[in-house]
C-alpha angles and dihedrals in degrees: 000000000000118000124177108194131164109268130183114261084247084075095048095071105067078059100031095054109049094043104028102020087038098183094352119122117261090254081071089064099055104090127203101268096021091132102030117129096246096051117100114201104195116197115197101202130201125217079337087307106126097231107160137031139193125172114200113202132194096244130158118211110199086206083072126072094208115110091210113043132151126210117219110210128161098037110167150143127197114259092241096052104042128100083059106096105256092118089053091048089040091057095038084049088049077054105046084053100046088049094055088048096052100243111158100198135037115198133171133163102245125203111251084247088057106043091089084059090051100047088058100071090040103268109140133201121244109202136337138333109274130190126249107212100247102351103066144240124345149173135207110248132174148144138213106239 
């Protein structure tokens, strides 16, 4: 059985590293806010294996015209676990949240690999592909909840 629960930023790096910080050190995997009051880190497990993570942060981007908007960052599934559905629950979770706390935007910055993920639960992409020193290409993406 499935379960996604809050769990502290510490948890998010034996998920965050190997598929996010491939071959950096763990220090790569700690983000600015991760332990701010208003960020949410969210584990699915899997027969009580953490297998997926997602962090949700209060973040304004000035791009957006929404007053109450959430950044998604560090969403990731363990290779071995993914094609079966958890990145799809972990953002619909991040929804469900966001929904329930009246926030009227998600955005996030996707990998280029990841934008076709994305697309099929109605986020869209705004511009053009940008670099992320050290980490790759990515796109703004976001959706009006």
């Amino acid at each position: 059985m499935n379960i996604i629960k809050e769990i502290p930023s510490k948890e998010t790096y034996i998920v965050r590293q190997p598929v996010l910080r491939e071959g950096k050190p763990i220090e790569s995997c700690i983000f600015e806010g991760d332990d701010l009051e208003t960020t949410h880190h969210f584990g699915l497990f899997e027969n009580n294996n953490l297998t997926g993570i997602i962090s949700l942060f209060s973040q304004i981007n000035p791009i957006f015209a929404e007053k109450n908007q959430a950044q998604i960052r560090g969403m990731a599934v363990l290779l071995t676990h993914q094609k079966k559905g958890f990145g799809e629950a972990l953002v619909k979770h991040c929804e469900t949240y966001c929904n329930e706390n009246n926030v009227d935007l998600i955005w996030f910055n996707a990998r280029t690999v990841a934008v076709g993920f994305y697309k099929k639960m109605n986020y869209q992409t705004l511009g053009e592909a940008f670099d992320i020193k050290d980490v790759g290409e990515h796109y703004l993406m976001y959706k009006k909840l």
